[in-house]
Backbone bond lengths (Angstrom), bond angles and torsions (degrees), N, CA, C in turn:
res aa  C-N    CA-C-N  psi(-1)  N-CA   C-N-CA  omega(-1)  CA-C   N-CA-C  phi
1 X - - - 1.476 - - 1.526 110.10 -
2 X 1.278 108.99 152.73 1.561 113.11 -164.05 1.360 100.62 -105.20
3 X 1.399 133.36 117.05 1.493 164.71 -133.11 1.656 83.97 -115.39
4 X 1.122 135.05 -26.06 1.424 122.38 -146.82 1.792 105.89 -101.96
5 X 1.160 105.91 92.07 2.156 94.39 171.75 1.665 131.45 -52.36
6 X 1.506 90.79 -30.08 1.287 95.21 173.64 1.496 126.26 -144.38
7 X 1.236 141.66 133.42 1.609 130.74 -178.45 1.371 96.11 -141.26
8 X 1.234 108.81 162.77 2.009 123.45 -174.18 2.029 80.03 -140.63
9 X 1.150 104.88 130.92 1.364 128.63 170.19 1.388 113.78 -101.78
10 X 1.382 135.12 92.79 1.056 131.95 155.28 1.959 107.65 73.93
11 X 1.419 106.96 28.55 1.797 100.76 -159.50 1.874 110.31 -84.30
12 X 0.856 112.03 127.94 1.325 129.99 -176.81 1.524 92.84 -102.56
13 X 1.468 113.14 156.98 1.475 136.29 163.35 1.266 115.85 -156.67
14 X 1.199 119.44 116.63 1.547 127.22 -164.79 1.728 101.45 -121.00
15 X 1.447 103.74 115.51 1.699 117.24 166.89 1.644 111.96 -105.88
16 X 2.124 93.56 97.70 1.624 71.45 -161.21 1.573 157.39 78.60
17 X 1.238 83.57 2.13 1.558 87.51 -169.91 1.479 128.28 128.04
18 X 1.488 110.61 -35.17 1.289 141.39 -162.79 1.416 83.66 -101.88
19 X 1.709 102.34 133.04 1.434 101.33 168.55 1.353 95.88 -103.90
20 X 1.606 124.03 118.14 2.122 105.43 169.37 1.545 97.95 -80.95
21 X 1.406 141.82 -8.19 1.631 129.96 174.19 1.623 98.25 -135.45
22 X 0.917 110.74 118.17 1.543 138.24 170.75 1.643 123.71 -96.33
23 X 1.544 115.16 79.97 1.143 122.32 169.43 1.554 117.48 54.15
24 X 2.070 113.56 40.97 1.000 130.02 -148.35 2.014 98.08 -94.20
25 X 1.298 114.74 114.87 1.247 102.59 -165.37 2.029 84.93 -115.27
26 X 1.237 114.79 145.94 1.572 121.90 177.52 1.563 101.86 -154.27
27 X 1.253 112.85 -174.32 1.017 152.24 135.71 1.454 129.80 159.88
28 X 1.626 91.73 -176.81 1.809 98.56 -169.07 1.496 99.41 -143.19
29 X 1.900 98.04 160.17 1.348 108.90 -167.96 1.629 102.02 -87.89
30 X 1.385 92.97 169.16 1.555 107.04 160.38 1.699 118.85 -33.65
31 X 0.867 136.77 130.77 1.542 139.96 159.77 1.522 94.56 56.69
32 X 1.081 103.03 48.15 1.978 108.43 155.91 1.451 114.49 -107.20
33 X 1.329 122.35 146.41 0.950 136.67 155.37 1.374 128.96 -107.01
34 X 1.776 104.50 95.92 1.778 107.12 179.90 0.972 90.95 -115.22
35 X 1.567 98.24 156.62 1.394 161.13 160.05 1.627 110.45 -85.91
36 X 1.992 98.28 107.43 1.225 99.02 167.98 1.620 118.79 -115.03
37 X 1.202 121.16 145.86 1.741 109.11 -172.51 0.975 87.65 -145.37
38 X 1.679 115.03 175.71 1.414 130.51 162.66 1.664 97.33 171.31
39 X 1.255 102.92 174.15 2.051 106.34 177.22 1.773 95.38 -62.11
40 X 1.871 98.51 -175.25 0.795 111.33 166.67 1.896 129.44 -79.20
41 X 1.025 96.13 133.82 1.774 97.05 -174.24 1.837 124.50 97.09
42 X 1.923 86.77 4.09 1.560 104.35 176.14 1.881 133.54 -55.13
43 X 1.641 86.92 -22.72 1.813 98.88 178.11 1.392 96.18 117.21
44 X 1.197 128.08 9.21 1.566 116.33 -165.40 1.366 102.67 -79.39
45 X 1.222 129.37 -61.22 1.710 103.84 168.58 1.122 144.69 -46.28
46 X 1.279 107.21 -43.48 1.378 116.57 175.20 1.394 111.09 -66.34
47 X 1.924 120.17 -31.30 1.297 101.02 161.24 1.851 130.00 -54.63
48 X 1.505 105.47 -30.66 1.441 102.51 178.94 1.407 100.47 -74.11
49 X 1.176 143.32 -34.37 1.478 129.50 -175.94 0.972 118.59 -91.01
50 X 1.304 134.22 18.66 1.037 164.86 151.36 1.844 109.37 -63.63
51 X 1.435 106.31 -74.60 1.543 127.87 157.04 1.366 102.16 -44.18
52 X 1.544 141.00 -80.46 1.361 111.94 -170.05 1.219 134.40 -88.61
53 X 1.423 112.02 17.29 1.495 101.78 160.84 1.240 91.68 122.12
54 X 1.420 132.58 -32.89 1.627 133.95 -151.27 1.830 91.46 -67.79
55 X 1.324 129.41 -43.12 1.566 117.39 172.09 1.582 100.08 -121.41
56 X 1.590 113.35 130.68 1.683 122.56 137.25 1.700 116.68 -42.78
57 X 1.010 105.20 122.31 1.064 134.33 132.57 1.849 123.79 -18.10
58 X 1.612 126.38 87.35 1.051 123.04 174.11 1.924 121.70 -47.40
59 X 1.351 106.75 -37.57 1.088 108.53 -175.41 1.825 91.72 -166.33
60 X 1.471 86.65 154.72 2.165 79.06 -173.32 1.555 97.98 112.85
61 X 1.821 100.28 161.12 1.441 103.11 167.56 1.417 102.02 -121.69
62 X 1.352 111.76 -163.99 1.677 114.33 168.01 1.473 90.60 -143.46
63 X 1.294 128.66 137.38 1.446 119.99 155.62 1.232 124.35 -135.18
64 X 1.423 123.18 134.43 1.220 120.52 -169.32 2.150 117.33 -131.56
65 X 1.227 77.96 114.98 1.226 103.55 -178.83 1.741 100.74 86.70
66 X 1.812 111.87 48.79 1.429 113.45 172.40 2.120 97.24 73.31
67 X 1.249 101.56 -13.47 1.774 94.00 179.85 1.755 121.21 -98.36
68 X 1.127 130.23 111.57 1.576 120.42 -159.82 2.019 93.42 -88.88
69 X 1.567 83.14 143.10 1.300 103.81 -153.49 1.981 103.84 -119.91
70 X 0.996 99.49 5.90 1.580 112.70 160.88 1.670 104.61 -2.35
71 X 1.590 91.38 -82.05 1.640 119.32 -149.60 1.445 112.14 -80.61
72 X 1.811 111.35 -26.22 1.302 124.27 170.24 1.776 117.86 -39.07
73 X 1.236 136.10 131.91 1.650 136.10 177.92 1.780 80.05 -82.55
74 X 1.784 94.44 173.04 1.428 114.90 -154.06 1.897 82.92 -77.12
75 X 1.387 121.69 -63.71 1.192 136.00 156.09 1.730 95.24 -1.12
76 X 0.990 109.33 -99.04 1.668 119.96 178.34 1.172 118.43 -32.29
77 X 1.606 132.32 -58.70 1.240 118.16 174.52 1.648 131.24 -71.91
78 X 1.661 103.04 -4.57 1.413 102.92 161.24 1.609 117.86 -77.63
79 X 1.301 117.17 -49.22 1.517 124.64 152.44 1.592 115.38 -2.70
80 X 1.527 91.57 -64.77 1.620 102.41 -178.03 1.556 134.86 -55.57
81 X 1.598 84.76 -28.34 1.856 103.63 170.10 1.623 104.96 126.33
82 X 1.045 118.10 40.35 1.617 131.64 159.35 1.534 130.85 -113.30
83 X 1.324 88.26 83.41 1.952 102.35 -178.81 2.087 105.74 -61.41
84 X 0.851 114.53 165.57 1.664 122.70 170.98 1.289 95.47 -158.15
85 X 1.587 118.40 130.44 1.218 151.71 138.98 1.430 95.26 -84.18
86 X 1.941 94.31 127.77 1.738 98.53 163.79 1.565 101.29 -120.86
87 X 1.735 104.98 174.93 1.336 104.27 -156.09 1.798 112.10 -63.80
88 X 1.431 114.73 -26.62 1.273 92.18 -176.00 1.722 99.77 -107.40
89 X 1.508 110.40 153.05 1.344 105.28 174.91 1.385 133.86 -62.46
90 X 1.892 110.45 130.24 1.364 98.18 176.55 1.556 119.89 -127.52
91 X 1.220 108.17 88.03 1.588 138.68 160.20 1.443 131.65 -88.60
92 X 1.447 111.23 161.60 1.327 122.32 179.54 1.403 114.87 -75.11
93 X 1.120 131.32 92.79 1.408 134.63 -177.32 1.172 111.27 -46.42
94 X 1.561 115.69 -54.07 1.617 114.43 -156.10 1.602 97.06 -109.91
95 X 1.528 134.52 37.82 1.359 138.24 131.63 1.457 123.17 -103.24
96 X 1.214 138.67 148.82 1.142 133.61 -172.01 1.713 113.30 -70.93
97 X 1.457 109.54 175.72 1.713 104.59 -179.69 1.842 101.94 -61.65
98 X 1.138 109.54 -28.65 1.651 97.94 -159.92 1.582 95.29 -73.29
99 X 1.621 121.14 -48.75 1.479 90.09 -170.71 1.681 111.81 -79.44
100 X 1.074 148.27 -22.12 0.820 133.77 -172.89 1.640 118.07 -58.22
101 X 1.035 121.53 -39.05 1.527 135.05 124.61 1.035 135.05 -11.67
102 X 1.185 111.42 -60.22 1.579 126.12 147.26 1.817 123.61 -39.20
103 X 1.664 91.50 -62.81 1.359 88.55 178.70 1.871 123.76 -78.54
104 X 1.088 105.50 -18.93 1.426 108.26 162.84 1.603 112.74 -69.89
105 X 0.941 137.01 -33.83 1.655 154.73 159.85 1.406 95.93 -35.10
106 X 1.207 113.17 -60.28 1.958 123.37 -167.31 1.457 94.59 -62.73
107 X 1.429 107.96 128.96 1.443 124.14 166.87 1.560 117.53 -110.68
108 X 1.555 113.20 13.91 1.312 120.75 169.22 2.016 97.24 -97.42
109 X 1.303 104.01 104.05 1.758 112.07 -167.12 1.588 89.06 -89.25
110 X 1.259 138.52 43.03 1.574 152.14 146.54 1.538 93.48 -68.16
111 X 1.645 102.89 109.39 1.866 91.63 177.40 1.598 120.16 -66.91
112 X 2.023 102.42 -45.06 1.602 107.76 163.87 1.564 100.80 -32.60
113 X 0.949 92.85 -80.51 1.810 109.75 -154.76 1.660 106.33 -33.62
114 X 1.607 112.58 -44.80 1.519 103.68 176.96 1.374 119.23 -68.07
115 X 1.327 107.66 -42.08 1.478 114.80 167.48 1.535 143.18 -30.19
116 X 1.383 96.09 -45.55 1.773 120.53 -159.77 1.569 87.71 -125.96
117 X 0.773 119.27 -52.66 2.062 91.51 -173.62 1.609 119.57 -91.67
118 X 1.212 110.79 178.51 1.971 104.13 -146.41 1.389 73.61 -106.40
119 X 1.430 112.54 -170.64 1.507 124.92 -135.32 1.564 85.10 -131.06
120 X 1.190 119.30 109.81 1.929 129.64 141.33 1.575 102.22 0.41
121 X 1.482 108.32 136.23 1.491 121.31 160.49 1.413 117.98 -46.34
122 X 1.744 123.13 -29.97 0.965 132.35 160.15 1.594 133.48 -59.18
123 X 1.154 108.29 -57.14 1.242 137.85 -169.72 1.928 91.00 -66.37
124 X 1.088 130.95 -53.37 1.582 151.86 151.34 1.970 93.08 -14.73
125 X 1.143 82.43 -81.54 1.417 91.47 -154.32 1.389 116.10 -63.59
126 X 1.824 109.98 -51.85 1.980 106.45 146.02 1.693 105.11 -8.30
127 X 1.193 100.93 -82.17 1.542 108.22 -143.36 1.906 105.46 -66.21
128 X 1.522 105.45 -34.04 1.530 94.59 160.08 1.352 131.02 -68.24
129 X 1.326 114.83 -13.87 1.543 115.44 165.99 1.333 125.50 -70.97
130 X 1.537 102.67 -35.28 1.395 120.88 -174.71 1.688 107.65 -65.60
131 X 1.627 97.91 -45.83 1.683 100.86 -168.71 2.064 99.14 -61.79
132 X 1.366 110.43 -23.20 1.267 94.82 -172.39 1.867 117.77 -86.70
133 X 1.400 94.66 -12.99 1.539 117.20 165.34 1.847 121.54 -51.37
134 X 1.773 102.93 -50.21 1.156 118.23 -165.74 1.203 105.40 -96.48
135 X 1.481 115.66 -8.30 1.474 126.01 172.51 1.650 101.79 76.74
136 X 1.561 115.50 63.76 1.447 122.00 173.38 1.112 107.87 -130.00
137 X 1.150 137.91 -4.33 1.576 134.27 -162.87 1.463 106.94 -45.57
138 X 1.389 121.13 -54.99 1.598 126.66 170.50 1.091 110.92 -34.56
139 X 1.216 117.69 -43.41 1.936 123.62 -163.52 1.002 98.40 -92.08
140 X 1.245 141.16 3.56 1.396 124.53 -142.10 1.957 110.03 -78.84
141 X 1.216 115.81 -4.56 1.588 120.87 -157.46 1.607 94.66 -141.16
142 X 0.882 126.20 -11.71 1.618 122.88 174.13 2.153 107.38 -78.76
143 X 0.993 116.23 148.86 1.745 108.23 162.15 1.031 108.96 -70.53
144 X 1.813 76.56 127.85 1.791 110.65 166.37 1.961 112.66 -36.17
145 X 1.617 103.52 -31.64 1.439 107.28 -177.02 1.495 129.32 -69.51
146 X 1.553 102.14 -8.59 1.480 125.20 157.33 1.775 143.47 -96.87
147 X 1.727 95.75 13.05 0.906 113.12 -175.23 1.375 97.99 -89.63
148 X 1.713 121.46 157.33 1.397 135.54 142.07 0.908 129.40 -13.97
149 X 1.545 132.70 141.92 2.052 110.29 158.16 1.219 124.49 -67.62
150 X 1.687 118.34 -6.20 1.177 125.70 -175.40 1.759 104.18 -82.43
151 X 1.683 102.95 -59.45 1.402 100.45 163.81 1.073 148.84 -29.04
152 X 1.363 102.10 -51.04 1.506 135.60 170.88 1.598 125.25 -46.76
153 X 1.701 91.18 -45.33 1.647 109.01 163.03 1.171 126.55 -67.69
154 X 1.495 105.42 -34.10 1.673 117.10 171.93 1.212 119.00 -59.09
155 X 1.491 105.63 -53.82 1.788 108.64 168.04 0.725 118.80 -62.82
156 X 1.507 144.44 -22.49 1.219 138.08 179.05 1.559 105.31 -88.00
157 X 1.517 131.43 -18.61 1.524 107.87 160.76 1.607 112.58 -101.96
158 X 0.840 104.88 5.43 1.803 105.82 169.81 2.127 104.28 -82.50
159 X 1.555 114.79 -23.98 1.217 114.63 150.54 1.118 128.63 -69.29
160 X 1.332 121.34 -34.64 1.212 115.08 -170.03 1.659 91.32 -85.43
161 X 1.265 151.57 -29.31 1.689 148.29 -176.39 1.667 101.43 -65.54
162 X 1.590 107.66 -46.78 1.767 115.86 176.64 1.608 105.76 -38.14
163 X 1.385 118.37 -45.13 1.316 126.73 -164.20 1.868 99.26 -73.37
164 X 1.148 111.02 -32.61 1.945 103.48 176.08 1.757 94.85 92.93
165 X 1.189 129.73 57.89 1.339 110.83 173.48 1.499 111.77 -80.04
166 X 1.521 118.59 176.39 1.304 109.14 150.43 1.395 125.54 -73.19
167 X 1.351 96.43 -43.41 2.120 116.50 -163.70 1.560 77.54 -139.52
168 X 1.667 81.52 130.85 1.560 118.76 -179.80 1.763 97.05 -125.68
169 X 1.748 95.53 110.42 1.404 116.43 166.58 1.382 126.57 -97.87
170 X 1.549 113.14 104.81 1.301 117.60 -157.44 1.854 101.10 -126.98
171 X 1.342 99.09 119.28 1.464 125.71 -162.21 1.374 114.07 -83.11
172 X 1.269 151.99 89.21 1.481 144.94 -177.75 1.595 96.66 45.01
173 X 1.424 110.08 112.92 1.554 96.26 -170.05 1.728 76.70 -122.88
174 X 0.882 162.71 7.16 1.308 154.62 -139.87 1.132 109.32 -167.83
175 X 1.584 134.45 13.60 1.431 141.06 140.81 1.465 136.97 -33.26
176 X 1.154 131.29 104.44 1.729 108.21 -158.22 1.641 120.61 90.68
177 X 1.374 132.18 -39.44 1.283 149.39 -170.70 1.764 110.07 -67.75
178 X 0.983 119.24 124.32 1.499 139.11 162.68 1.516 109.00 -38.94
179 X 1.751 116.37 152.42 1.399 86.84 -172.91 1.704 109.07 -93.80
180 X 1.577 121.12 13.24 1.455 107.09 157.69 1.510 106.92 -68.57
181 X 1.295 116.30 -52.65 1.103 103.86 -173.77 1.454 138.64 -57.90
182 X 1.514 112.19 -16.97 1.424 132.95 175.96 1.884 96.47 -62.56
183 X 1.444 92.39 -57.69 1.910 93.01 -159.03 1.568 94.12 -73.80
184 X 1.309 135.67 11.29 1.616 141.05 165.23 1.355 104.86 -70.95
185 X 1.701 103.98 -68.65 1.546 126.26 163.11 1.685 122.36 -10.66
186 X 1.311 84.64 -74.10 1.533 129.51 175.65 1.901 105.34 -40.46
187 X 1.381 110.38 -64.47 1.665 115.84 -150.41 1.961 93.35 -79.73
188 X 1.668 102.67 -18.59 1.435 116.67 -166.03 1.454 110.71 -74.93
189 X 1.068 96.29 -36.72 2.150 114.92 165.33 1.391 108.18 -50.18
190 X 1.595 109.95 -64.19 1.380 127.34 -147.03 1.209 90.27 -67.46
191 X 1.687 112.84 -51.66 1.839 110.96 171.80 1.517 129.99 -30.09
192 X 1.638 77.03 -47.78 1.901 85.12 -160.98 1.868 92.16 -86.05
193 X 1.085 125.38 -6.11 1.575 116.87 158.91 0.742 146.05 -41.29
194 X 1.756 105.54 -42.66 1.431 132.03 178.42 1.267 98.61 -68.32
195 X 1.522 155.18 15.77 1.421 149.27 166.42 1.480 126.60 -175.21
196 X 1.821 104.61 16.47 1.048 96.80 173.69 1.954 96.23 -141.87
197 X 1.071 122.49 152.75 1.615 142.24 168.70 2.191 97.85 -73.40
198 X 1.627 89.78 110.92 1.424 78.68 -177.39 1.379 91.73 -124.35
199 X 1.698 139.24 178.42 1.015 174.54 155.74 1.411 124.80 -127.70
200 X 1.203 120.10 119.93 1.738 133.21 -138.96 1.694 90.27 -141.44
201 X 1.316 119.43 120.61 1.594 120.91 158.08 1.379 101.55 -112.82
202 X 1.338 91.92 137.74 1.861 97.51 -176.83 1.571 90.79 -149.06
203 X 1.803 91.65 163.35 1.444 118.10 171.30 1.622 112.11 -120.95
204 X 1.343 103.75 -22.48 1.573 100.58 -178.15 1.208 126.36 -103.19
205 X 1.047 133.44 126.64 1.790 133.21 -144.45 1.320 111.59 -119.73
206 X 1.304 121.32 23.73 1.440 110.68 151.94 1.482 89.09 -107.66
207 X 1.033 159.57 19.83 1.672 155.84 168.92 1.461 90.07 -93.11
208 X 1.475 115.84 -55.35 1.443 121.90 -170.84 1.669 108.58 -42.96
209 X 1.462 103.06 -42.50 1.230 114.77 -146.30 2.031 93.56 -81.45
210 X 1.039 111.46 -28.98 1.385 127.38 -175.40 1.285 120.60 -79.67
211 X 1.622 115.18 -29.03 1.244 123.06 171.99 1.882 117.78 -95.55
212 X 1.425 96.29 -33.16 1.533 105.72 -148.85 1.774 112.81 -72.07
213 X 1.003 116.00 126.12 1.352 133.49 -176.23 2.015 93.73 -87.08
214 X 1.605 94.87 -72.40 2.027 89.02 -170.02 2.055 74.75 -147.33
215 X 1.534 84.49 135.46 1.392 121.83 167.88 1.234 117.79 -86.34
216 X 1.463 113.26 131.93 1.699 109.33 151.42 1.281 119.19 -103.87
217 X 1.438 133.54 124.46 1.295 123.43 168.16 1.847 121.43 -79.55
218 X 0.992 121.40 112.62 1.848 106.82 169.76 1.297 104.06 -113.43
219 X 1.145 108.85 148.75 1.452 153.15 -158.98 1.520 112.24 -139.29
220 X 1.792 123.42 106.05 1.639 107.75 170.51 1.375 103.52 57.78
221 X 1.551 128.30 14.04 1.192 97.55 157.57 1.344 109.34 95.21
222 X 1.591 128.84 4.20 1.127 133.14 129.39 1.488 136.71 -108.16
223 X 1.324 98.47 -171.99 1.753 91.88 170.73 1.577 89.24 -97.71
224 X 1.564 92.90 127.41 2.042 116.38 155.96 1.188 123.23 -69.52
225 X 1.576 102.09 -51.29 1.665 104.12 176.54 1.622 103.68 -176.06
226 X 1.489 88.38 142.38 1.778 93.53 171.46 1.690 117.99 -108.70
227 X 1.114 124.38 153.46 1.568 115.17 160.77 1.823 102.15 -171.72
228 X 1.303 103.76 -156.38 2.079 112.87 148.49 1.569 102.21 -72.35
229 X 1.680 97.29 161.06 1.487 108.89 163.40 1.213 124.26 -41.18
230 X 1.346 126.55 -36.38 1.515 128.61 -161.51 1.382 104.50 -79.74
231 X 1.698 119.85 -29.17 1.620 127.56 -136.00 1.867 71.23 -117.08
232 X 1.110 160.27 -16.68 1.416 177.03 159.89 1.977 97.19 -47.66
233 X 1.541 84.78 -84.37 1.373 92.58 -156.39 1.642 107.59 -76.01
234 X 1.031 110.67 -9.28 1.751 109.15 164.56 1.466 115.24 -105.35
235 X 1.223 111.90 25.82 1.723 114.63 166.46 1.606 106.28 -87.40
236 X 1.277 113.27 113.31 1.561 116.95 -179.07 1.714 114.97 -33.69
237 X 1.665 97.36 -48.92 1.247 90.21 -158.88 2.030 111.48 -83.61
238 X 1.763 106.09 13.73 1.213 102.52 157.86 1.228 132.98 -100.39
239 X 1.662 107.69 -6.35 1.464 130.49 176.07 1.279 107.68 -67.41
240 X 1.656 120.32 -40.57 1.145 124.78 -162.68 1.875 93.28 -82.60
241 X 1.501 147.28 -55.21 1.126 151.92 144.32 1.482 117.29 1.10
242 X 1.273 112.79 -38.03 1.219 115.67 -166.21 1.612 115.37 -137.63
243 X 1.538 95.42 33.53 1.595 114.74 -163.32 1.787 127.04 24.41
244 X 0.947 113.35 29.26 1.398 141.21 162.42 1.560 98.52 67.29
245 X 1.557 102.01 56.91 1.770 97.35 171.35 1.459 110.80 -119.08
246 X 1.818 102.13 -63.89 1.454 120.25 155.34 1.457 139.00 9.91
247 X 1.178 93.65 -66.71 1.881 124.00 -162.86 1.166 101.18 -101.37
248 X 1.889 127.29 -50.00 0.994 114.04 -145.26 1.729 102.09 -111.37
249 X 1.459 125.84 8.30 1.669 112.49 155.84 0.941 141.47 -79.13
């Protein structure tokens, strides 16, 4: 049986000329939590949109869960069990944390229908578990539009968990954020670890350092090097990447 949720075979993406992923081969197991980094202009987005569908693949596969997902629409490969958190939050401002929760809970994707009818005893109770997960229960009835940016992020991956993915792709989630709120960020991952396969792009490396189990570094659009934090930031050729300030204070 194939252990692996996700692998990219050899995937190239060419804009023009410009490759942003260069013959980028990875993967990760079931119920891992990596850590991907690299400078700016490394391929890291385009590697996640890459994963949901938002860009093909010039050459290369992607497969997820051993299934290659080429031909799948972005629509479709979330279906399959691929949540995405993007970097800035996208929630219902003017509903509170609980329904929005609610409505991510609803698996009838009828927008009327989520809109206008009240939420299953189930769907209820999901979303009160969740708010106590993301650490909102207090907030839970005030607008989302008065929440924190830290909060804000929370609700927005406690939606994306409502939905049941397999692999939860979560994009600079700690950009902007205070550092309580970072190590909030931070303990909310480690939580959702214990039962879910996540993928984490980050720039800030004491978060890295707090969350990270095994790192990938990309570089141009490949992988540079993988290991732990320690075996990461003392690899020459990431010191030199990151002009040896970054990684190594």
């Amino acid at each position: 049986m194939n252990n692996k949720i996700l692998e990219t075979e050899n995937v190239t993406v060419s804009f023009d000329g410009f490759k942003a992923l260069n013959n980028l081969n990875f993967n990760m197991d079931v119920g891992e939590l990596r850590v991907v980094i690299g400078p700016n202009g490394a391929g890291k987005t385009t590697f996640l949109d890459v994963i949901t569908g938002k860009v093909k693949p010039t050459e290369g596969r992607v497969l997820f869960k051993g299934r290659n997902v080429k031909a799948f629409s972005e629509y479709q490969i979330a279906r399959l069990g691929i949540g995405r958190k993007f970097q800035t939050p996208r929630i219902y401002l003017n509903l509170t944390p609980r329904e929005n929760l609610e409505i991510a809970c609803n698996h009838n994707k009828n927008a009327l229908f989520t809109l206008f009818s009240r939420p299953s005893s189930a769907e209820h109770s999901k979303a009160i578990a969740l708010l106590e997960t993301i650490g909102l229960t207090a907030k839970s009835d005030i607008l989302a539009g008065l929440l924190s940016h830290g909060e804000k992020q929370r609700l927005e991956i406690g939606m994306l968990v409502a939905q049941s993915p397999d692999l939860l792709l979560v994009d600079e989630p700690v950009a902007g954020l205070t550092d309580e709120e970072t190590e909030n960020i931070g303990n909310l991952l480690l939580a959702l670890a214990q039962s879910h396969s996540i993928l984490v792009i980050e720039h800030d490396m004491e978060f890295v350092r707090q969350i990270a189990r095994k790192v990938t570094v990309l570089h141009e659009g490949s992988v540079l090097c993988e290991g732990s934090i320690e075996e990461v930031q003392n690899d020459p050729r990431v010191i030199e990447v990151y002009l040896g300030q970054q990684l190594v204070s």
